[in-house]
N, C-alpha and C positions, 0 to 999 in steps of 0.2 A: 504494500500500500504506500502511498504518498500524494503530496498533496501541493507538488511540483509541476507546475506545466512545462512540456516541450518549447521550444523556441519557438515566435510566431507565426516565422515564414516560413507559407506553406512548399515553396520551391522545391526545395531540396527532393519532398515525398512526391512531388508531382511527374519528376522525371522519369524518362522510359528505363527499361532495366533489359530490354530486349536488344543483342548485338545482330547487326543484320547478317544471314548466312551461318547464323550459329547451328552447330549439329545436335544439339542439346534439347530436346524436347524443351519448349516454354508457351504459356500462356499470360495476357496483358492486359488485365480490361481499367477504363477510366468508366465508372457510373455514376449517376446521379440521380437523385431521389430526391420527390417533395409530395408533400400535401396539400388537398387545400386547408386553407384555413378553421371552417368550421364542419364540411361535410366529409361525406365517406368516398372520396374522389383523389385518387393521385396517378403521378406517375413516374416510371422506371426507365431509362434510358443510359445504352449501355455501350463506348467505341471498345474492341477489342483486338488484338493478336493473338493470332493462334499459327504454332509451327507444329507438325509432326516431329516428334526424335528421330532422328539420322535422316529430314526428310526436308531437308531445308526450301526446299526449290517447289515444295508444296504450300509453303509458308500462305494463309488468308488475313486478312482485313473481314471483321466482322461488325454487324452494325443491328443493334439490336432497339428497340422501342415497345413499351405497354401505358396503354391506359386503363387506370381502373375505375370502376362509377358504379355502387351500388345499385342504382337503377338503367341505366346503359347495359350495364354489364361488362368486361372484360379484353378488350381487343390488343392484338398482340400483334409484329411483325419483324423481320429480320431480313440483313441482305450478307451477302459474301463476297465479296471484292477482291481478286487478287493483291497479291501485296505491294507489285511492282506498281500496282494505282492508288497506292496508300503513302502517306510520309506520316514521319515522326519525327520531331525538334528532339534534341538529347539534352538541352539546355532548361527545360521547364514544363506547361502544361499547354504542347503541340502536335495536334493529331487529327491527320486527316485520312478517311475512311471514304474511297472516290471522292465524291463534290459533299460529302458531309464533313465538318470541323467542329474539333475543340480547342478553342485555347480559355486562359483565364477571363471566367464573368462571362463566357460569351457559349453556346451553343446552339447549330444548326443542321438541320441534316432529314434524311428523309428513309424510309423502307416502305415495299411495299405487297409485300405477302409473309400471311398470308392477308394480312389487311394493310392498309396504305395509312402511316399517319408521316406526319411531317411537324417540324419543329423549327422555333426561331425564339430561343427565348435568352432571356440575360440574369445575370444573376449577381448581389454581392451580400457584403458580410464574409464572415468565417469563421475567429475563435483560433485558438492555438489547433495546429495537428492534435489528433490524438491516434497517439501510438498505440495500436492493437498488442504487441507484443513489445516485450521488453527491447529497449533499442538495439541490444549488441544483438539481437536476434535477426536483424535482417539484414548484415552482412554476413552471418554462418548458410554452411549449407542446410543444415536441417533449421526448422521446421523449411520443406520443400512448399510449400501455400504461405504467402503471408499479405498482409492486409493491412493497409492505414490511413484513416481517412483527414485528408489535407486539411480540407474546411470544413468543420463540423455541422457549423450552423447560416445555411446562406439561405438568401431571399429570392425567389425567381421570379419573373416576369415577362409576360409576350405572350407566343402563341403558340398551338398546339392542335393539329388537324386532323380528326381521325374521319378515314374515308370517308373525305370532303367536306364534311362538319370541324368548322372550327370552333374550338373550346381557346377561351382568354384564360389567360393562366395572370392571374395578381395577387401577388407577394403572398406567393407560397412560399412555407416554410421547409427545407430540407438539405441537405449535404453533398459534396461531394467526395468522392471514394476512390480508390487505388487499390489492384491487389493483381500480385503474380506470383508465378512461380514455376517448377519442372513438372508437375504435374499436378491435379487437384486431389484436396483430401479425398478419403475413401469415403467417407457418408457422416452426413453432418445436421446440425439444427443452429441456425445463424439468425441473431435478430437484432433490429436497432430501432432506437427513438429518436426522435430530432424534437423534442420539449413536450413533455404531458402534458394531459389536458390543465392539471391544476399547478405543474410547476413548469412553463413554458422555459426557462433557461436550463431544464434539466437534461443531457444527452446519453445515452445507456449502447454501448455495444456488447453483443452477449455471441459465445458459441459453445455447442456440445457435438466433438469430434469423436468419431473411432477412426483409429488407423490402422490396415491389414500389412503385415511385417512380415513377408511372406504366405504363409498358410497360417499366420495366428493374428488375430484381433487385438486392439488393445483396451483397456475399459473403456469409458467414456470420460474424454477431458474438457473441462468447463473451464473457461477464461472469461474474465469480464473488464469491464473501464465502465466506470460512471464517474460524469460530473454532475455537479449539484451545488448550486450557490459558488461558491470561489472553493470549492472542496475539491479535489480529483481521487477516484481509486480504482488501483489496479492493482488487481489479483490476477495477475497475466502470467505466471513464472509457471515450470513446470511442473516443480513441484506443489505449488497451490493448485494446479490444474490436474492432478491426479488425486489429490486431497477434498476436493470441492464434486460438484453431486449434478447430474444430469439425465433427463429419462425422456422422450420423446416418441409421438404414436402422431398418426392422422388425425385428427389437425391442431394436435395442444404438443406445450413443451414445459417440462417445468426442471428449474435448476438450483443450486443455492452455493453459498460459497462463504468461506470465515478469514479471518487472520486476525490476529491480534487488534483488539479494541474496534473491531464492524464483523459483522456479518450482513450477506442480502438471501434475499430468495426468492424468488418470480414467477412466471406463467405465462408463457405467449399462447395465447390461442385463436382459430378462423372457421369459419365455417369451407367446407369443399370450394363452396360457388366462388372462395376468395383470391383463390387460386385458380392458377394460369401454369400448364408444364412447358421446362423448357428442355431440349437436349444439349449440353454442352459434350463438348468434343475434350479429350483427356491424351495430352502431348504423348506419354505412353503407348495409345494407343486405346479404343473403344471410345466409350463414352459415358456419361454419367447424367441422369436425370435429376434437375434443378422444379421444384415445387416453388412458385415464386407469388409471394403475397404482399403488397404493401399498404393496406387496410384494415391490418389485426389487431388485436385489443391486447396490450399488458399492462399487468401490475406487477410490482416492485414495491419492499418493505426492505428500509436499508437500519438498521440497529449500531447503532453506538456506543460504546460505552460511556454513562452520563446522561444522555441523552433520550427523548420518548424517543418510540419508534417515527421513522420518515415513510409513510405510505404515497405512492405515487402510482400514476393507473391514465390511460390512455385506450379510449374505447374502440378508437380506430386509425391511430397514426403509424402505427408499427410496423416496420419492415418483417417479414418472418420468411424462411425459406429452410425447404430442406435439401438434402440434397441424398441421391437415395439410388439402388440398382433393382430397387424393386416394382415390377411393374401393374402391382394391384391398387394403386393406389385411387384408381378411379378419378383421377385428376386430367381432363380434355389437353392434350399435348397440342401446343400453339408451332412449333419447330421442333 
């Protein structure tokens, strides 16, 4: 635990980590996520790289887009773009996927199956990095996944067209995100908040991983970061993360975690229709299926020593995703 922020320039974490022609299986995604304001409406938009291991000359550009709307319902699309029609700035947060771009505050870009939405929107704010994993972690080779999101807390704005309906998008509230690696975890329960409904400057990232180590499993590790007031903690280390508790089914998750003077312990949960499946491609080789929600309800009970307890709960702002090889789960696959 601590109660130190990272440095506040997001640069450093924004940069690409992919060498081009590398033989090394990698994957690179920059996403972003917001809310609206008061209803059960968001969206997930996501530029990627994707290389095959030993397979460089295969290497894509992926471009992904969802919108969610409790009453609309669900619309999802993706495109794939060779990579020789892709560039990446090595200097900061430069990424262009064909005639789609990201750089800072700014996003634009289009897909269009298996539905058509398109996007122009701008965005600021942020908030210190917040480091998912302990710092020295993401220059080692292991953990092979790692994740950090730049700007925690940004404001967006503009537009957003799903087959030919345009939806305004005004100062929504949500993040942007960073994560790569040689290959993706083996099956996972990942969730985040960008402010509850009753502590708005509150942010929570949460994960419950297994990893297959040849033909053996390992238990389930739970890592978290919450900020809260000018407070930050993180139970990110290995050994808090094999010490701390995580158990996950269709469509709830619940986890908890202690260290000296706090414990938390939470709940993400969705109904099916909240979710959207995706297929992500796995540099190894196969593939792995992404259950992807950004509409789900958690609570959070953070305990102190001294202190009542902090109860905090969000009915519908919640990122929640699993990631899973199983395919009963009766969730409609979008790609």
């Amino acid at each position: 635990m601590t109660t130190t922020s990272p440095p506040p320039d997001p640069t450093p974490w924004q940069r690409m980590r992919y060498q081009a022609g590398q033989r090394p299986g990698h994957y690179e995604s920059w996403f972003l996520r917001a809310n609206h304001p008061t209803t059960r409406q968001a969206f997930w938009i996501r530029y990627t790289i994707f290389s095959p291991h030993g397979r460089p000359e295969q290497a894509i550009g992926e471009l992904w887009a969802i919108r969610f709307d409790e009453h609309a319902g669900i619309r999802a699309g993706k495109s794939e773009i060779p990579l020789a029609a892709c560039r990446f700035g090595d200097g900061g947060l430069d990424v262009r996927i064909g005639a789609a771009a990201l750089t800072p505050g700014r996003l634009e870009g289009e897909v269009q199956a298996p539905h058509r939405l398109r996007w122009d929107l701008r965005y600021e704010g942020g908030g210190a990095p917040v480091l998912f994993l302990p710092e020295g972690y993401y220059a080692a080779r292991l953990p092979k996944a790692k994740a950090v999101t730049p700007r925690p807390f940004v404001r967006f704005s503009g537009s957003l067209e799903v087959d030919g309906v345009s939806w305004p998008i005004e100062d929504w509230v949500g993040s942007e995100n960073h994560n790569w690696g040689s290959k993706h975890t083996d099956t996972y329960a990942w969730g985040q908040v960008v402010g509850f409904d009753d502590q708005p400057d509150a942010f929570l990232e949460v994960i419950t991983a297994r990893l297959k180590l040849g033909p053996i499993w390992t238990p389930p590790l739970t890592i978290l970061v919450l900020r809260v007031g000018r407070e930050e903690y993180r139970l990110n280390t290995i050994a808090q993360a094999l010490r701390a508790r995580g158990r996950w089914g269709y469509f709830h998750w619940d986890f908890s975690s202690r260290a000296p003077g706090v414990a938390m312990h939470g709940r993400f949960e969705a109904t099916p229709g909240d979710f959207v499946g995706l297929t992500y491609y796995n540099p190894p080789g196969g593939s792995h299926t992404c259950l992807n929600s950004k509409i789900a309800a958690c609570d959070l009970t953070l305990e102190r020593t001294g202190q009542p307890p902090l109860l905090l709960r969000t009915t519908h702002r919640a990122a929640f995703e699993i990631l899973t090889d199983d395919k009963d789960h009766g969730v409609p696959m979008a790609t």
